[in-house]
C-alpha positions, 0 to 999 in steps of 0.5 A: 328133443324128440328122437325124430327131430334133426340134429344140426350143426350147431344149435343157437336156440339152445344156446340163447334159451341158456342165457336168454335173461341176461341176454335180454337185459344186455341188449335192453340196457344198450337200447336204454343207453342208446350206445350204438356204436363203440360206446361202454360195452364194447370198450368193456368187450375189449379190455375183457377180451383182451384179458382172455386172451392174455394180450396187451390190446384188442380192437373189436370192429366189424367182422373177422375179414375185417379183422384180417384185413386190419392187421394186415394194412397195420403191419404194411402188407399191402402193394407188392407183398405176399403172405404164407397161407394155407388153402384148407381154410375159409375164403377170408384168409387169403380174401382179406389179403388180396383186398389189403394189395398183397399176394396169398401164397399157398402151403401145403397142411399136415396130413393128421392135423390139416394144419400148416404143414410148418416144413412146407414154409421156408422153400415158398419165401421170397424176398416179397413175403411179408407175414406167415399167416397159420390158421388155427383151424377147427379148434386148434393152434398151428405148429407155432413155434416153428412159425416164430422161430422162421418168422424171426430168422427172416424178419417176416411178421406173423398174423394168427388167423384165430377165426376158429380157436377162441380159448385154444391153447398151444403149449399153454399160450392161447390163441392169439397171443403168439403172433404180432397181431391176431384176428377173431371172428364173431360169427354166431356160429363160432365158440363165442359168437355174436347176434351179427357179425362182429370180430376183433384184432388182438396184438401185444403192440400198442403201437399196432393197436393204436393204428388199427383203432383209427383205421377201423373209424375212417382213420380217426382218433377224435370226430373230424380229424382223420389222419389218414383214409381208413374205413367203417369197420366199428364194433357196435353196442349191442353184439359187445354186449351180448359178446360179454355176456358169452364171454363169461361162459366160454371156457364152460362151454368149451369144456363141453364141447371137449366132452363131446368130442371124446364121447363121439371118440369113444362112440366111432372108436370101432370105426377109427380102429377099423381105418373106415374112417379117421379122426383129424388128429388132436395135437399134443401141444395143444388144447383143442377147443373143438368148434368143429368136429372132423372126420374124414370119409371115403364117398364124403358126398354120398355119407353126407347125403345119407345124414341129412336124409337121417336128419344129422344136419352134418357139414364140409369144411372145406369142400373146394380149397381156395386154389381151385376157386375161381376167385383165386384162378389168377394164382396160377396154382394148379391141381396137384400142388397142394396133395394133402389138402386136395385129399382132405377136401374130398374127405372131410365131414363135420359133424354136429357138435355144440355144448348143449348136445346130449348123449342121446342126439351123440348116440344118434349122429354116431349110429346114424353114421354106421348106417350111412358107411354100410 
């Protein structure tokens, strides 16, 4: 790539150029078999997915809300019901909630991680929390064990929003493993992305999956029977396909993100050691998957800006939490309630990182950054 080119967030060309032969025939052999919709491919995703995760089930269906949204109905969040949140996430966590009847409850994150903030979770249970719902944001997991411990000791359910975490790990146990049910999006920008939407619950319950495998066909288990209205929500053929091929070269690519990660480490290291900027922490209890790699900055605006004038396609996430948006105004939630995420906010920056990204386009993005802070 010539030195003038932009660097984006992510870089999918890369990417489908790496594995466009076996991309292509997937694809070819689902068009030749006509499997549109569920069929061998996504059964096969399933099951290997599953294994991945070192869970019992997973159930692909359309996209990650989908997924939430699933998970939640089958445990019986719905009408009357809250769930433990963080608002320092994608709209989809708390979205999914409100569509399946139940109430999002914001905690505050931890100030180094941007995690849930596990000391927070207690005093905001009521008699109507049904699920804590951590979010493995970034790459890597929540303060699980704590989770679990609190979520037993109250008799409440724990669904992972694993959206972000493909692969990570939390004292071993990967993402996804840890909860009753866990929901997975297969955006094409995650670490293991479709060509389309598509996303997946995993669970250890085979009771769950059996539920959740009707709901995501219109409450069918054979065609014409349906036990109870559910909904259009099916994995097709073709993003299976191209998914297992992906899935084979996950765990390569996240060790290439991980090497990325520790080069742009030791690249900003003047800036860390400086306190111009930080680093969102890396948990020791964890294995950081890195889907993104975030900084926080003063005048994140006026940076970012300067970035992309460089051509570095940098990134927010998330600029606006979900208490101060206007989908969630009827929480009554005011500002000033959640300080630490109301802080990161304003602070964070993504910046590209992908696994083909080179030494030179790291060494560009980290100078370009210098430049930016004088």
């Amino acid at each position: 790539m010539p030195e003038t080119d932009p660097i984006n967030l992510v870089d999918l060309k890369a990417q489908y150029l790496s594995i466009k032969d076996e991309v292509d025939a997937a694809i070819s052999r689902v068009i030749g078999n006509t499997a549109f919709i569920l069929g061998r491919e996504a059964a096969e995703f399933e099951r290997e997915f599953a294994a991945y995760c070192g869970v019992g089930h997973a159930v692909g269906c359309g996209n990650g809300t989908d997924a939430l949204e699933l998970a939640y109905e089958a445990l019986g969040i719905g009408p009357g019901s809250e769930i433990i949140t963080v608002a320092h996430t994608f709209i989809a966590t708390a979205e999914a909630a409100v569509r399946a009847g139940a109430k999002p409850v914001f905690v505050d994150v931890r100030d180094d991680t941007l995690l849930m903030d596990v000391s927070k979770v207690e005093a905001a249970i009521t008699d109507r929390t049904a699920a804590i719902v951590p979010v493995h944001l970034y790459g890597q997991c929540a303060d699980m064990d704590p989770i679990l411990d609190i979520a037993r000791r109250r008799g409440i359910r724990v669904v992972e929003d694993a959206a972000q975490a493909h692969g990570a790990e939390y004292k071993g146990r990967r993402a996804g493993s840890m909860g009753d049910a866990a929901a997975f999006s297969f955006y094409p920008g995650k670490n293991l992305g479709a060509y389309g939407d598509a996303g997946a619950v995993a669970t250890n319950d085979p009771a769950l999956d059996a539920r959740i495998r009707k709901a995501r066909d219109h409450g069918s288990a054979s065609k014409y029977d349906h036990e109870f209205a559910g909904r259009n929500s099916r994995l097709d053929g073709i993003q299976a396909a191209v998914l297992r091929v992906k899935l084979k070269r996950l765990d390569a690519w996240t060790e290439a993100r991980r090497a990325a990660a520790a080069r742009y480490d030791a690249l900003l290291k003047d800036l860390f050691e400086s306190g111009r900027i930080r680093r969102v922490a890396e948990s020791p209890d964890c294995r950081h998957v890195y889907h993104l790699y975030v900084i926080r900055v003063p005048d994140r605006d006026g940076v970012l800006e300067k970035l992309n004038a460089a051509g570095i396609r940098a990134g927010m996430h998330y600029p606006v939490p979900l208490h101060m948006q206007k989908a969630f105004a009827w929480l009554g939630v005011p500002k000033g309630s959640l300080p630490v995420t109301e802080k990161a906010a304003a602070e964070v920056l993504s910046l590209p990182l992908y696994p083909e990204l080179t030494e030179g386009q790291a060494r560009r993005v980290a100078e370009a950054l210098k430049v930016a802070l004088r």
